[in-house]
ROSE-785566 format. One record per atom (N, C-alpha, C): x, y, z. Coordinates in steps of 0.1 Angstrom, whole numbers, plus 2048, in hexadecimal, padded with zeros to 3 digits. Layout:
XYZ/...
This chain:
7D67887C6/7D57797C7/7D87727BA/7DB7777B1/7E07747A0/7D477179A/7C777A79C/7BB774798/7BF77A787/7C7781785/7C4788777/7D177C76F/7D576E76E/7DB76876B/7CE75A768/7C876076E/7B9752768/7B575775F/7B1751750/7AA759746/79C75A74A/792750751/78B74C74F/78375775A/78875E763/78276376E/781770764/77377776E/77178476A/77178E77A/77879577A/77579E786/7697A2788/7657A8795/7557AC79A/7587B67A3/7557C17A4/75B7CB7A9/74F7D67AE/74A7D97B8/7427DC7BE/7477ED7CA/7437F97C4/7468027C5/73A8107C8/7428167D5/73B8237D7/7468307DF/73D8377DE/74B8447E5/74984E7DE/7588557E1/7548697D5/75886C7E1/75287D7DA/7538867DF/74488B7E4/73E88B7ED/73188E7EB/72E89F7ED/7378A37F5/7378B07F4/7378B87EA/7418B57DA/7428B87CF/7368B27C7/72C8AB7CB/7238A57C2/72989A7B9/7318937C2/7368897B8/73687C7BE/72C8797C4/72C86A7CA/72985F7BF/72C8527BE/72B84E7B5/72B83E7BB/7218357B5/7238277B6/71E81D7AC/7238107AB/72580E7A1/7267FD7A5/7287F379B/72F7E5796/7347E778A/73D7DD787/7457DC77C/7467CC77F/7487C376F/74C7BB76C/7547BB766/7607B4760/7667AD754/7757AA75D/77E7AD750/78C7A3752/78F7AE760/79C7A576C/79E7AA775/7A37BD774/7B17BD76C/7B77C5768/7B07D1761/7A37D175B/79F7D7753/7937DE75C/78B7D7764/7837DC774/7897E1780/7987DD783/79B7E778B/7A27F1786/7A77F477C/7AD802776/7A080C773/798804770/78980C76F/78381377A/78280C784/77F80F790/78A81A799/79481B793/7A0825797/799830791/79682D786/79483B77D/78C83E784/77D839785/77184078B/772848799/77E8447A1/7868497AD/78A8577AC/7908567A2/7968617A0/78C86C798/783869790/77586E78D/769873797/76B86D7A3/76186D7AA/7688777B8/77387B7B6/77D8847BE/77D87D7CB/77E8757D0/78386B7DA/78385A7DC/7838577E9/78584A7E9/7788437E7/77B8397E0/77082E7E1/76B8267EA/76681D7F0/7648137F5/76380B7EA/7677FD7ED/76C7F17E2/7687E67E5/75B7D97E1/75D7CC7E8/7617C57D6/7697BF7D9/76F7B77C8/7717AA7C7/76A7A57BA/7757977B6/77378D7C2/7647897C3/76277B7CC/76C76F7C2/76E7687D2/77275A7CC/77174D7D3/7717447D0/77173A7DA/77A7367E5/7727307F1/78172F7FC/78E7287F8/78C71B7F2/7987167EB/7A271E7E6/79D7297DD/7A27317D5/7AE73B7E0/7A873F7E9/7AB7477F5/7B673E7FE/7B0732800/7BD72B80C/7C87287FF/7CC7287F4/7D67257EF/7DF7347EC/7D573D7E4/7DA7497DD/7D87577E8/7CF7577F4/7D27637F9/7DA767802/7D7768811/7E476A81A/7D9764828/7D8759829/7D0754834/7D875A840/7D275E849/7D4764857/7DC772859/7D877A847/7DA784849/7D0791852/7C378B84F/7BC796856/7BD798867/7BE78A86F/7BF78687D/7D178B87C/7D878A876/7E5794878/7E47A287E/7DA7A686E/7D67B686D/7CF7BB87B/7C87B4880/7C07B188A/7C97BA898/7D27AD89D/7DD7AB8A1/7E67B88A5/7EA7BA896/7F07C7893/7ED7D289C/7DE7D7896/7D67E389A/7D37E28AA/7D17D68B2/7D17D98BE/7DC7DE8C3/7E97D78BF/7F57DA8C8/7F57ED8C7/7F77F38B5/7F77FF8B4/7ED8068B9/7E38018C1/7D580A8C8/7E180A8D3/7E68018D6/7E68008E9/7F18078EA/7FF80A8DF/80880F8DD/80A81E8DD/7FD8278D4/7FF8338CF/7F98388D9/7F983C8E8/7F78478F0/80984C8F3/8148408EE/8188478EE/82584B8E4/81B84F8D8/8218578CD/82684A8C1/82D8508B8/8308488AF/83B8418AE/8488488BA/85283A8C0/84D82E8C6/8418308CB/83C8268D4/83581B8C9/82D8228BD/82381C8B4/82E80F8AD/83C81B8AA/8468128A1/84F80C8A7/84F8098B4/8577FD8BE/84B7F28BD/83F7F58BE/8347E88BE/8357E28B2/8347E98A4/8347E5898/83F7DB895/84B7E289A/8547DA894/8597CC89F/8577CC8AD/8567C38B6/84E7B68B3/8417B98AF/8367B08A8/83A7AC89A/83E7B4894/8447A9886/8507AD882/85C7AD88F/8667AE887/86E7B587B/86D7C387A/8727C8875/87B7D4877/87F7DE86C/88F7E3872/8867F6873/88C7FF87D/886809873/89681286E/89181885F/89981C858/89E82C85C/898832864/896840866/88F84686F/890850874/88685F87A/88C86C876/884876871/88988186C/87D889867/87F896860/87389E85A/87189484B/869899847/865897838/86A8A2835/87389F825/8758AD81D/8728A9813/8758A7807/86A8AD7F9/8648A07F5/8598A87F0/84D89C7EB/84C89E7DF/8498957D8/8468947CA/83E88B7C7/8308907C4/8258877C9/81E88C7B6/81887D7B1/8108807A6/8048757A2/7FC87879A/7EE869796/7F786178D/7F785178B/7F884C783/7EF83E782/7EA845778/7DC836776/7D3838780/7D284278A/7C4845794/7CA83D7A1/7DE83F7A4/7E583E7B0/7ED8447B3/7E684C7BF/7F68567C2/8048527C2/8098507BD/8198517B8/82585B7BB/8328587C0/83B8637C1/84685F7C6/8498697CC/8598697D3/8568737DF/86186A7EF/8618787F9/8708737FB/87287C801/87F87D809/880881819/886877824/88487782F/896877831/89B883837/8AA885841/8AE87B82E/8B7870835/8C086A827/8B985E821/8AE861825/8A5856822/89D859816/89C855806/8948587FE/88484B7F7/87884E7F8/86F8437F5/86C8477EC/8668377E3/8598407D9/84D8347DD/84183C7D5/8368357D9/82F8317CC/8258267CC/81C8277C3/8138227CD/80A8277CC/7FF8207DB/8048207E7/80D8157E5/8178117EF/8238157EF/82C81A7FF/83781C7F7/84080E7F0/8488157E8/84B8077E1/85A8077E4/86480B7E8/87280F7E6/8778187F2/8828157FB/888819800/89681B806/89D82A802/8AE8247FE/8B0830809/8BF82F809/8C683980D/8D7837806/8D98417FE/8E28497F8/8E48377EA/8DA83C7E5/8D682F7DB/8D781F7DD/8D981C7E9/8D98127EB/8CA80F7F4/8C78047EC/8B57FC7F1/8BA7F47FC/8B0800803/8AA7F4814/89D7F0813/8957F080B/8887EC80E/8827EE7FE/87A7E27FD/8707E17F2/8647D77F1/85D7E37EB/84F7D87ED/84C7CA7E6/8477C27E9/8447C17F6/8437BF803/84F7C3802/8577C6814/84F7D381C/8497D2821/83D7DE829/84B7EE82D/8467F3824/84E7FF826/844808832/84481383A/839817841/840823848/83682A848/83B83C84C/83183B859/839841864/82A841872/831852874/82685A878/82A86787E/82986888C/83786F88D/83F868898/8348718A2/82B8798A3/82587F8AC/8198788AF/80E8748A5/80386F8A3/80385B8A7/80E85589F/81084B8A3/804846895/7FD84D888/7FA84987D/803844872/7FF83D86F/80383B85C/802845857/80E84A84B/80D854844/80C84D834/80784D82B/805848822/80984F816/80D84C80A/8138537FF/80A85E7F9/7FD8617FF/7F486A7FC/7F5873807/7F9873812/7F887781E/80A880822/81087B81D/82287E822/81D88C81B/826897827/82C89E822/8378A8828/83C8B6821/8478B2826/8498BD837/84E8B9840/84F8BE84A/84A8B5854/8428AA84F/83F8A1858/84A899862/84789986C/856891877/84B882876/85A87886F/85386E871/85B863872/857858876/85E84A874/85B83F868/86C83B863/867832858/86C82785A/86581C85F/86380B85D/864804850/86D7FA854/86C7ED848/8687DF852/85F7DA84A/8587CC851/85C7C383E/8677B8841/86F7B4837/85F7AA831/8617AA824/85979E81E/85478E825/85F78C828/85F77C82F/85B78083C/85678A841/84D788853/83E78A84F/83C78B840/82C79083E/826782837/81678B839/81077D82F/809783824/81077F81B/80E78280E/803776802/7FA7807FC/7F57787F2/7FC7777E5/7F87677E0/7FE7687D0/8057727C6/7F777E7C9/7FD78C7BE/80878F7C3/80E78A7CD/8217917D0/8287887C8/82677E7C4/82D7787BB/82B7757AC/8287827A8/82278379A/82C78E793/83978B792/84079878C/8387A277E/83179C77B/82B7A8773/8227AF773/8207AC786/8137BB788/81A7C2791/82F7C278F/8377CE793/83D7D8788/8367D077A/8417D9770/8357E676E/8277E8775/8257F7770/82B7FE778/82E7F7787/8317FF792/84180478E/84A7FA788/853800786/85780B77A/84C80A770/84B817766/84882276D/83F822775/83983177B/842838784/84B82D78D/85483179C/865832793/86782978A/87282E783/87C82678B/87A81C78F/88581779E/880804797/88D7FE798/8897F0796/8857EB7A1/87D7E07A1/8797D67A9/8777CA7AA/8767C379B/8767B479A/8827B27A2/88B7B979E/8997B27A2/89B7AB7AE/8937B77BB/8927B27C4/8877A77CC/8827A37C5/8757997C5/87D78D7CF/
């Protein structure tokens, strides 16, 4: 929401999770500057050998009907019913609903072949390759071409469904042999907060993925 462009705000970051089977559960608060509480909180993620739960960074409603993505959750909402009532049957069916409901193209079906998956800053990061399709991810995927030329960038909703399950496969989750389908839902059909319009919380993404992105903003 470009909260890290206010000097005056301090993030508040409210955390639990681990591993509890490894004896690593862990919970916690954190204050201070936005950028310096969530990189922190990545760390402890990756310290604590799994996912967190996360509530962060209250703000006022004003703050939210200007800067966040008003009637994104009742979308989300939206979304997840159609894909419940969709996936009995499989993940053609999941990814005809998805892209019927908001208009988008899909780029592919095929196996997954090589993955190249690594941490950066406490976010799975990498590269996969699908048939002539190649992604990379940082969290999200961020980039999607075929034979170097960009069909999709974030944040244009790039999205992997396995064509069996009719799930999301996620940049921690892809691997290779998977049969799957890959969707683009273009920028302009989403509802996007402020932080998509902040070109400089894409230049770590583009250090780590190695792929421009401002460009296409």
């Amino acid at each position: 929401m470009g909260l890290h462009l206010d000097p005056d705000y301090h993030g508040l970051q409210a955390f639990a999770g681990g591993d509890p089977d490894q004896g690593c559960y862990i919970e916690g608060v954190l204050r201070g500057k936005v950028k310096t509480v969530s990189s922190s909180v990545r760390h402890v993620a990756c310290a604590a050998g799994g996912l967190l739960a996360v509530a962060r960074n209250p703000v006022k409603v004003e703050f939210l009907q200007k800067n966040a993505a008003p009637g994104g959750v009742k979308l989300a909402i939206s979304l997840g019913a159609a894909i419940l009532k969709a996936r009995s049957g499989g993940g053609g069916a999941v990814a005809e609903a998805v892209l019927e409901m908001l208009h988008g193209t899909e780029l592919c079906r095929g196996r997954v072949g090589e993955v190249d998956r690594f941490t950066a800053g406490g976010i799975d990061s990498g590269s996969a390759v699908i048939g002539d399709m190649s992604l990379t991810f940082w969290r999200e995927y961020m980039t999607a071409e075929r034979d170097e030329e960009r069909l999709a960038t974030f944040p244009d909703l790039i999205t992997v469904i396995d064509a069996e399950t009719g799930m999301t496969v996620s940049g921690s989750e892809i691997a290779p042999d998977m049969n799957v389908i890959l969707v683009k839902i273009p920028k302009a059909r989403l509802l996007l907060g402020a932080g998509m319009r902040c070109p400089d919380l894409f230049e770590q993404a583009e250090k780590v993925i190695g792929k421009d992105l401002l460009q296409y903003l």
